[in-house]
C-alpha positions in Angstrom: 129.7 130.4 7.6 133.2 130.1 7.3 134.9 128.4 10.7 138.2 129.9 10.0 139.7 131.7 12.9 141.3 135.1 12.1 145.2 135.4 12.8 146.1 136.2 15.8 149.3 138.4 16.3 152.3 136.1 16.3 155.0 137.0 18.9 158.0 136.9 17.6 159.1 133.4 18.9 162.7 131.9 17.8 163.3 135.2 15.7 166.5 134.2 15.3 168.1 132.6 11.6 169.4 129.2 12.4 172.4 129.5 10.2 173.6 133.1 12.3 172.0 133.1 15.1 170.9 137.0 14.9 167.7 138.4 14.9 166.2 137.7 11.4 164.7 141.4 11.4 168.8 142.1 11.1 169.0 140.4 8.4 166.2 141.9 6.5 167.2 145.2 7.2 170.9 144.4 5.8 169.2 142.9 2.2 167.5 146.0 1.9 170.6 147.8 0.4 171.7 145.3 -1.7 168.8 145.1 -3.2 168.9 149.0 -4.1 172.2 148.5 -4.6 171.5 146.4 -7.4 168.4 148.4 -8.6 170.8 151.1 -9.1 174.1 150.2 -10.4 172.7 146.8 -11.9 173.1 146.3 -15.7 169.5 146.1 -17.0 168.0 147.3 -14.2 167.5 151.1 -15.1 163.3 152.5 -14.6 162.3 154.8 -17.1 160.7 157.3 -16.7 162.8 158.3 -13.8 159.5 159.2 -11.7 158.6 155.5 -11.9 161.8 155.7 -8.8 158.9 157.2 -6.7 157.7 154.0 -6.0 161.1 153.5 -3.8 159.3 155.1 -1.2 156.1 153.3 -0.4 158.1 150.1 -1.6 161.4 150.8 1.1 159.1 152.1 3.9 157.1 148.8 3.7 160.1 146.9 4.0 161.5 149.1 7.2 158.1 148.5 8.9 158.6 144.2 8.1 162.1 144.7 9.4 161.5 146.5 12.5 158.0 146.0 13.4 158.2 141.9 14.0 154.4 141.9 15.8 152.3 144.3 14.0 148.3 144.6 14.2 146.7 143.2 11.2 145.6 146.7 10.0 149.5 147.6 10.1 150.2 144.5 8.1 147.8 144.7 5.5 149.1 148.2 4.8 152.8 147.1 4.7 151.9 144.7 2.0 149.8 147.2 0.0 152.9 150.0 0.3 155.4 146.8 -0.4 153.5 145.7 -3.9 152.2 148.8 -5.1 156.4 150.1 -4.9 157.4 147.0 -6.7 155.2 146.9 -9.4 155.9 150.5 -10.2 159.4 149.9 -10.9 158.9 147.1 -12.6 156.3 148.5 -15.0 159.3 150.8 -15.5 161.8 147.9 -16.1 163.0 145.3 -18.7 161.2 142.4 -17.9 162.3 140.7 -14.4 164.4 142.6 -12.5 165.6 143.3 -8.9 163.0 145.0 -8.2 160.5 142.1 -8.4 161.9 141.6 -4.6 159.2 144.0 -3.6 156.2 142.2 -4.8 157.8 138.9 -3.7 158.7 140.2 0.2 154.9 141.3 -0.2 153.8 137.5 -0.6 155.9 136.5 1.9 154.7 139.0 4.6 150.7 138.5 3.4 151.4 134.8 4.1 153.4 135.4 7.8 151.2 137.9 9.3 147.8 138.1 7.9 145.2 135.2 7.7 145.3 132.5 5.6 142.3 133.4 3.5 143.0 137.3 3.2 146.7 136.4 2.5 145.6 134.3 -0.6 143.4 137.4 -1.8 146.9 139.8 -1.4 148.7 136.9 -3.3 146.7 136.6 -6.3 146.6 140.1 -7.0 149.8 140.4 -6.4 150.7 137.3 -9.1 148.2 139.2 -11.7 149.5 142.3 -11.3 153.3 140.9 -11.5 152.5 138.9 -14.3 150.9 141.6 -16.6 153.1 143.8 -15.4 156.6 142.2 -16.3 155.3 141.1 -19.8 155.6 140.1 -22.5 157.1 136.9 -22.7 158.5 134.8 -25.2 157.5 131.6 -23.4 154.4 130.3 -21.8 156.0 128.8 -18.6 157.4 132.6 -18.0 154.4 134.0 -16.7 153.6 130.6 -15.1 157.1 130.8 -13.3 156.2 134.6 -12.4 153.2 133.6 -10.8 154.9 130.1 -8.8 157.5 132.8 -7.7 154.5 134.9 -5.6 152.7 131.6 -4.9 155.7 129.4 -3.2 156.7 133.0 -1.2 153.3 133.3 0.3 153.4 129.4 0.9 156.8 130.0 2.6 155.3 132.7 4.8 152.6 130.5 6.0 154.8 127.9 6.9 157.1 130.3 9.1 153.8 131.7 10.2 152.7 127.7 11.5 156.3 127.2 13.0 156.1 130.2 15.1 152.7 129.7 16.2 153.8 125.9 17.1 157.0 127.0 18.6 154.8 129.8 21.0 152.2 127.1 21.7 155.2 124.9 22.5 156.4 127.5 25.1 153.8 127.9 26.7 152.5 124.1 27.2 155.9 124.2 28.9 155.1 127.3 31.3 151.6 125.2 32.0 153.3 122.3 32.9 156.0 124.2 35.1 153.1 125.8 36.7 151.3 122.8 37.2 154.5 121.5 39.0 154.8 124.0 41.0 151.1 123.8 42.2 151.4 120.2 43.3 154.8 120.8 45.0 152.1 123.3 46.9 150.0 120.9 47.7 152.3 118.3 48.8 154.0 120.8 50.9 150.6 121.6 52.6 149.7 117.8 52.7 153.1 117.5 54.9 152.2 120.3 56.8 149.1 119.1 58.0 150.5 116.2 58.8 153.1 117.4 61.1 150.4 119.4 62.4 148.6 116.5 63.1 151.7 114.6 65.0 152.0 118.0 67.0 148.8 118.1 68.3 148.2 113.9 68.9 151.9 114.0 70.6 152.8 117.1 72.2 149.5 118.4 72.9 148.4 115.3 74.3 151.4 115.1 76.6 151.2 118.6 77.8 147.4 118.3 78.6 148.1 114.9 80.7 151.2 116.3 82.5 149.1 119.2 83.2 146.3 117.3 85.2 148.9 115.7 86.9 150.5 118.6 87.9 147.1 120.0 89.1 147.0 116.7 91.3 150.6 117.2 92.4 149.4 120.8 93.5 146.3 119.6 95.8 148.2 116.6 97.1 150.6 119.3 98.3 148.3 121.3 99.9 147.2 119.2 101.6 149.8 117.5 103.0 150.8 120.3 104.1 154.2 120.9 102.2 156.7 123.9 102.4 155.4 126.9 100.1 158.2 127.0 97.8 157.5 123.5 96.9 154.0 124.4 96.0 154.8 127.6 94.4 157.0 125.5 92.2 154.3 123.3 91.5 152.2 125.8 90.2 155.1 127.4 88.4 155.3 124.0 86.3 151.4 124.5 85.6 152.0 127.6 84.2 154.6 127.1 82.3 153.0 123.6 81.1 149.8 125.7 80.3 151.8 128.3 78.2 153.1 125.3 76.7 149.8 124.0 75.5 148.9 127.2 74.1 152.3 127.6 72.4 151.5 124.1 70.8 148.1 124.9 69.5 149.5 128.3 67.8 152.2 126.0 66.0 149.5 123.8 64.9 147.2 126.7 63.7 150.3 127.9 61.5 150.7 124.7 60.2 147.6 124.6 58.9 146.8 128.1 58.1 150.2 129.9 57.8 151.2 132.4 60.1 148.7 134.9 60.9 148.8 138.5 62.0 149.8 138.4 66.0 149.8 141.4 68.5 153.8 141.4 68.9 153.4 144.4 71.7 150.8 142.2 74.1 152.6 139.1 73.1 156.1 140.6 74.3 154.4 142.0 77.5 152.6 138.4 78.3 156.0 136.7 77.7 158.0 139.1 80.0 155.0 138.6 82.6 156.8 135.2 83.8 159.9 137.1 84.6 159.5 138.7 87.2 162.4 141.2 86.7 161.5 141.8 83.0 160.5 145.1 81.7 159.8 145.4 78.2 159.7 148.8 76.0 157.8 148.8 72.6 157.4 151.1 70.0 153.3 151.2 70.0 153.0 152.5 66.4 154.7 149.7 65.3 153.5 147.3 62.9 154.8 144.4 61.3 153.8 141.1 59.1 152.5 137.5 60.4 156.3 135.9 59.5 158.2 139.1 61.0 155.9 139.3 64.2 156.4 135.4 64.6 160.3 136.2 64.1 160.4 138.9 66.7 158.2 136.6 69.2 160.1 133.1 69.4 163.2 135.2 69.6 162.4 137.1 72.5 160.9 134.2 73.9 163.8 131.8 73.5 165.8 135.1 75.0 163.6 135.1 77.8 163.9 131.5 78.3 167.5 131.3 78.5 167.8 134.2 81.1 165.4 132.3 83.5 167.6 129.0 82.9 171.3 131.1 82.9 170.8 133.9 84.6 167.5 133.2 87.1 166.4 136.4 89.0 168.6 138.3 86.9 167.0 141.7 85.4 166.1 141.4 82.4 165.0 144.5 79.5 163.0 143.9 76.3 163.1 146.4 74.0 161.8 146.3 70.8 161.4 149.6 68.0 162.2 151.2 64.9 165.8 152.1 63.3 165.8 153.7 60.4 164.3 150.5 57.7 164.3 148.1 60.1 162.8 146.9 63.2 165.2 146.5 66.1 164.8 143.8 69.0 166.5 143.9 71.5 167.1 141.2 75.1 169.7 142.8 77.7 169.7 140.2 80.6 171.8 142.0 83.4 173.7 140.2 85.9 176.6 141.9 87.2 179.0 138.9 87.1 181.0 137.3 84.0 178.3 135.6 82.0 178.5 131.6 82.5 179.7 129.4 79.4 176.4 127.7 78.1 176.4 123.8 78.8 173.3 123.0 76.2 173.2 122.0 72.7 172.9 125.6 70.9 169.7 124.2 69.2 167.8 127.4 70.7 170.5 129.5 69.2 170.5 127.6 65.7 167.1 128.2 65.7 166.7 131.7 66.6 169.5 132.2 63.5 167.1 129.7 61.0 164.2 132.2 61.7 165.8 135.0 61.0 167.6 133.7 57.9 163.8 133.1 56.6 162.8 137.1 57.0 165.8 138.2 55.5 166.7 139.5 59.4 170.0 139.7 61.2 170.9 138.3 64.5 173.8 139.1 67.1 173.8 136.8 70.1 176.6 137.3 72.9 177.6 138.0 76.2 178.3 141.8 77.1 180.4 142.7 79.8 177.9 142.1 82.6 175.6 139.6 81.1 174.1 138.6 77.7 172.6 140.4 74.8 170.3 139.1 71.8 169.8 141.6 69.0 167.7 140.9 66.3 167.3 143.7 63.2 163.7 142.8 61.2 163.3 144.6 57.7 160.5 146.9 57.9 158.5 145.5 54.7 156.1 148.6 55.1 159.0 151.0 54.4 161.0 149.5 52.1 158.1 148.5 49.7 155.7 151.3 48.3 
């Protein structure tokens, strides 16, 4: 049983001429004219009968289908070098000897050897050299049908070896897409390696620190109470607890995402459990709203950064949250009101720089400044579920 593989359809891989730098189906389409060109107004290269000219037709159709058709099924193929040959060798069974039109049968070998398999190629090229050779006798010399023959034999060879270069060329390509791909997924995996290593330094340091300041804070609280201090001073104790408890929490989401990429979050309960530590917050959302685990995340530490800077600016201050649709995108919005100029900001601007990074990373706009009686952050989301059907 033969182990032979069949053929498999060649793309057209570097179909381009090295010396030109067209497409080589160009080029064969601009021989075909010469070649009737010299057919035609050739000396010696006249058909007789005249009908014998019939075989133009199967013989310039095969050659169309080569030119234009550069990955055809095998089935197309084989049929190409049928109509190719069969044209050939009627005009030259018509002719004087070797003449132009022995082009046909040759481009036949040629094609046989580029797009069919090796083994059925050799059957189309032996015919092909009989046929040819009986065809443009007789001959005055023995090596004349021998050189008839080598002609169809070295044109299938040289379609085979095109045939092996494009293959090698495709393979080529596509070891290189493998190894680009294998890149890419162990740039992946470094990238998650890191991030569960900063996920691990999140949760051993911060984590840690916010559980231990919390007990402490819960001992600061009963020692307090029971030393009897002033209620403000325990109210701001507990205050501290909460906001040491949110911090915990807040931690342990950023390591989950770190670990398991951001995941789908309830921005409207989110928003309201946010605003529930101002007292003077109201927030406004669009219920029917729905947006991705990278937006939602967007929306939240934006609006909680906001929120955070009108308790440390702007402290009993009202303050609105708004957050809905307009038009394609999703509109947040953080009024804090306070009826006076709004106070130059004495921090670093690392909240701000990173409000803008997270929206830079969802493709979002942000517009942070003071309005005439207090401060406004704006941030437009793209809708993802609109814009993409």
């Amino acid at each position: 049983m033969s182990t032979e593989q069949p053929t498999s359809r060649v793309a057209p891989v570097g179909d381009r001429s090295v010396l030109f730098g067209v497409p080589r189906r160009i080029i064969g389409l601009l021989w075909l004219p010469i070649v009737l060109a010299l057919i035609f107004l050739g000396q010696g290269q006249q058909v007789s009968p005249w009908w014998l000219y019939l075989g133009l037709v199967p013989a310039v159709a095969g050659w169309l289908v080569f030119s234009l058709r550069p990955d055809p099924s095998p089935r197309l193929a084989g049929i190409t070098v049928a109509a190719l040959a069969a044209g050939g060798l009627a005009l030259l069974s018509g002719s004087d000897g070797w003449t132009t039109a022995a082009a046909f049968p040759l481009l036949a070998a040629f094609v046989s050897g580029i797009r069919l398999p090796t083994r059925v190629a050799g059957v189309f090229a032996a015919v092909i050299a009989v046929a040819t050779v009986l065809v443009v006798g007789p001959y005055s010399s023995l090596w004349d049908p021998v050189l008839v023959a080598g002609s169809v034999v070295i044109l299938l060879m040289f379609g085979v070896a095109r045939r092996d270069a494009m293959r090698r060329t495709e393979e080529h390509e596509q070891s290189l897409v493998a190894d680009a791909r294998a890149r890419e997924e162990h740039a992946r995996a470094d990238a998650i390696a890191d991030r569960a290593r900063v996920a691990r330094d999140v949760h051993d340091v911060l984590a840690h620190s916010l559980s231990a300041l919390a007990v402490q804070l819960q001992g600061a609280r009963l020692m307090a109470i029971r030393d009897g201090a002033a209620e403000d001073t325990v109210a701001q104790i507990e205050r501290a607890q909460r906001l040491t408890s949110d911090g915990i929490a807040e931690a342990r989401r950023a390591v989950r995402a770190l670990r398991e990429g951001p995941a789908p979050v309830d921005v409207a309960g989110e928003l309201r459990e946010l605003a529930g530590a101002h007292p003077d917050a109201t927030v406004d959302v669009d219920p029917a709203l729905r947006l991705g685990a990278r937006e939602g995340e967007t929306v939240l530490r934006t609006a909680q950064e906001a929120l955070s800077n009108a308790r440390k600016h702007a402290p009993g201050a009202p303050v609105t949250v708004r957050l809905h649709r307009d038009g394609d995108v999703v509109a947040l919005e953080v009024v804090d009101v306070t009826h006076e100029p709004p106070a130059t900001s004495d921090g670093s601007g690392s909240g701000l720089t990173g409000m803008a990074e997270r929206a830079a990373l969802v493709g979002a706009a942000l517009d942070v400044g003071p309005t005439d009686d207090g401060w406004r952050v704006a941030l437009r989301v793209p809708d993802r579920e609109r814009i993409e059907p």
